[in-house]
C-alpha positions as CSV (number, residue, x, y, z in Angstrom):
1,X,19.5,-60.3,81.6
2,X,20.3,-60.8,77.9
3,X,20.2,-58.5,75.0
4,X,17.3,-59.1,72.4
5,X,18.7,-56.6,69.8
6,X,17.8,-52.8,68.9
7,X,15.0,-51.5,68.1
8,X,16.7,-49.1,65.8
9,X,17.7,-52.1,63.4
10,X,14.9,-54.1,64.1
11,X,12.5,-52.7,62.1
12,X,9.7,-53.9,60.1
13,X,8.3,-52.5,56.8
14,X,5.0,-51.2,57.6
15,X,2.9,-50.3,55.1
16,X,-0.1,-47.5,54.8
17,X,-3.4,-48.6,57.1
18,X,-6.2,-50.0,55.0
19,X,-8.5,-47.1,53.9
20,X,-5.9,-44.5,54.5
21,X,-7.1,-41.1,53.7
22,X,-3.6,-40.0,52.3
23,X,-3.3,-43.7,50.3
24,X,-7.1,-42.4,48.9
25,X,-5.6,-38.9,48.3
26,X,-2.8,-39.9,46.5
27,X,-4.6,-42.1,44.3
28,X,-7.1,-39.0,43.2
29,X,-4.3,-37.0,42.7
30,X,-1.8,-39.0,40.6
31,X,1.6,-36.9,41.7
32,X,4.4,-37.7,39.0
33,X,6.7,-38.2,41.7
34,X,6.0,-38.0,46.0
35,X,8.8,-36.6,48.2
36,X,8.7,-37.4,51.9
37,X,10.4,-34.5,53.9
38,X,10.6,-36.2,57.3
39,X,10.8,-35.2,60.8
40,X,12.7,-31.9,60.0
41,X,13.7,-29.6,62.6
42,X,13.9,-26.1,63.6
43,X,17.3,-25.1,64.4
44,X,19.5,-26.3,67.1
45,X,21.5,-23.4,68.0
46,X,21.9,-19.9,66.2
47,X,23.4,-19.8,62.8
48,X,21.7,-23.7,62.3
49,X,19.8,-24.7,59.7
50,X,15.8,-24.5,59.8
51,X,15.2,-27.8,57.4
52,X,11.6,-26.6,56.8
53,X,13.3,-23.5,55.1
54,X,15.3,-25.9,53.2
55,X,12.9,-28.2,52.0
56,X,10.5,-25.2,50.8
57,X,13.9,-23.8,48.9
58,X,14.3,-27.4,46.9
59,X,10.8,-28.1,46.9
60,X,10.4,-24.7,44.8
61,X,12.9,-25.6,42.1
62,X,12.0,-29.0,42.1
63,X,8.4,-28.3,41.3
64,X,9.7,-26.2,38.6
65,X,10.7,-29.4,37.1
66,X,8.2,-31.9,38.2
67,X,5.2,-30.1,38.1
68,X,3.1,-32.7,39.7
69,X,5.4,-33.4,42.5
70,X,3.4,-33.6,46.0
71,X,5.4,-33.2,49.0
72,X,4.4,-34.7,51.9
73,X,6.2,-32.7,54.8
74,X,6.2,-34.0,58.3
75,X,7.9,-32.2,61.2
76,X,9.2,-34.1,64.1
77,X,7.8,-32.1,66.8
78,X,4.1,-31.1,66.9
79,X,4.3,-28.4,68.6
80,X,6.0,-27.4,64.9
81,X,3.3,-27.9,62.8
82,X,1.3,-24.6,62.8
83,X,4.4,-23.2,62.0
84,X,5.0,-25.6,58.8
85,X,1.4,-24.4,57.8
86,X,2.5,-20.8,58.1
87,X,5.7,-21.4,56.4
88,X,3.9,-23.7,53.1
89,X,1.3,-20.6,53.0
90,X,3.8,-18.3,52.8
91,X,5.8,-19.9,50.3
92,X,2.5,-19.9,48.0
93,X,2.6,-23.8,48.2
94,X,-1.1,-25.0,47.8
95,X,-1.4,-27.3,50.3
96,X,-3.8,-29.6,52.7
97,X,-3.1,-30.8,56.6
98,X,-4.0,-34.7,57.3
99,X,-5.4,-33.4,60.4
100,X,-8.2,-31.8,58.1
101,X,-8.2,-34.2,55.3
102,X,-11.4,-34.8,53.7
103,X,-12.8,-38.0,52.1
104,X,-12.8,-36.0,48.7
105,X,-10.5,-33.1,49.1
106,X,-8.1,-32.6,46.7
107,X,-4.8,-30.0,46.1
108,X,-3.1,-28.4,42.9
109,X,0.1,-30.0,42.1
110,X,2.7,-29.0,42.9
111,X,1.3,-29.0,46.1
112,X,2.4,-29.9,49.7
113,X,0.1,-32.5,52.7
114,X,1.4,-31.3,56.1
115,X,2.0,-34.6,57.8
116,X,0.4,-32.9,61.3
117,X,-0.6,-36.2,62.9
118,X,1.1,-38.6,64.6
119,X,2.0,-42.5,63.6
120,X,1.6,-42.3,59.8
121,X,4.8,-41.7,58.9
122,X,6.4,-45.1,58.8
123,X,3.8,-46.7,56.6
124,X,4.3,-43.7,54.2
125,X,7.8,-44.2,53.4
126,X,6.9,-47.1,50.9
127,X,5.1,-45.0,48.2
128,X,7.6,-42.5,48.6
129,X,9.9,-41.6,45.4
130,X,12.8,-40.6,47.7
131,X,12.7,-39.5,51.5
132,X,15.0,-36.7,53.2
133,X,15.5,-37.7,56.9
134,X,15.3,-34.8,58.8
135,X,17.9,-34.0,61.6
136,X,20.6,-33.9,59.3
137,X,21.0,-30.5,57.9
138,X,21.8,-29.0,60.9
139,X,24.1,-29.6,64.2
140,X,22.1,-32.6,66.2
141,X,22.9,-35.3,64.0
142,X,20.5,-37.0,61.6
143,X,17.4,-38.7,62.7
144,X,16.5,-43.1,61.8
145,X,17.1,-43.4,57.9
146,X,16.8,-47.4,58.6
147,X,13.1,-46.5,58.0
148,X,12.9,-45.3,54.4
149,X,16.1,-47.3,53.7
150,X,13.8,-50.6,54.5
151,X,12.4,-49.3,51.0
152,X,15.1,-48.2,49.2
153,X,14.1,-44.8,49.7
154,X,16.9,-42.5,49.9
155,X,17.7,-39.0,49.6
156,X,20.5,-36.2,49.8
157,X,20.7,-35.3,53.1
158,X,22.5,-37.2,56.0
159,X,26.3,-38.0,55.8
160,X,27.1,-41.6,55.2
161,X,25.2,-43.7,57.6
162,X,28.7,-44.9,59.3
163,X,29.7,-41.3,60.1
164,X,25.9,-40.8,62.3
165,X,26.4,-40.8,66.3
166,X,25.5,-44.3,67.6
167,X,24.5,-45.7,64.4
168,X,28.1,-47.7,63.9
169,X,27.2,-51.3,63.5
């Protein structure tokens, strides 16, 4: 048997699928800047961090100053995204879910697309302004940032990428 490498470092920089409905809505809406909020987490134990929570908090300021900010949020369970939806409506963030995106919907900016389907994320990271890797907030250790890192697409977050469990290379 011989080792062929990781599959955490051997990554490849895939790109948005031809014909992409959130590619087309993007380019009807024109955001100023996109923010990727990826695979966040509910919290671990008590007294942890819920990063949806979190990323509504800075996504509220942020749009304060970027008023045409979209924020694409995508939970790393399922099972978590009615819950995202509840928690973007309750915020008052205008905002769409791929699973119901329409050839020619649309969404006031600031606004929020709830990432509820799976295999997208990885080609999205590329048209992202900056990406927060979720898993990092709270007490589990943060999540693959080699992904948005293939794209220079970084963001406050994780501690340095020495200090993550299993990541030491």
């Amino acid at each position: 048997m011989r080792a062929a490498g990781n599959l955490k470092y051997d990554l490849w920089r895939a790109r948005p699928a031809p014909g992409s409905p959130v590619l087309s809505l993007i380019e009807r809406l024109r955001p100023e800047k996109v923010w990727i909020a990826a695979s966040t987490t509910a919290p671990a134990e008590p007294g942890d961090v819920d990063e949806d929570d979190a990323v509504l908090s800075a996504f509220a300021e942020l749009a304060r100053r970027h008023p045409r900010l979209l924020l694409i949020l995508a939970p790393r369970k399922p099972e978590r995204f009615p819950e995202a939806a509840r928690k973007l409506a309750a915020a008052g963030v205008a905002s769409l879910r791929r699973s119901e995106l329409g050839p020619a919907d649309t969404l006031a900016l600031p606004g929020a697309l709830l990432l509820d389907t799976i295999g997208e994320l990885s080609g999205l990271f590329s048209i992202a302004d900056v990406v927060f890797m979720g898993g990092t907030l709270a007490r589990r250790g943060g999540h693959n940032i080699l992904e948005p890192a293939l794209f220079a697409k970084t963001g406050g977050g994780w501690p340095p990428y020495g200090e993550l469990p299993g990541h030491r290379r």
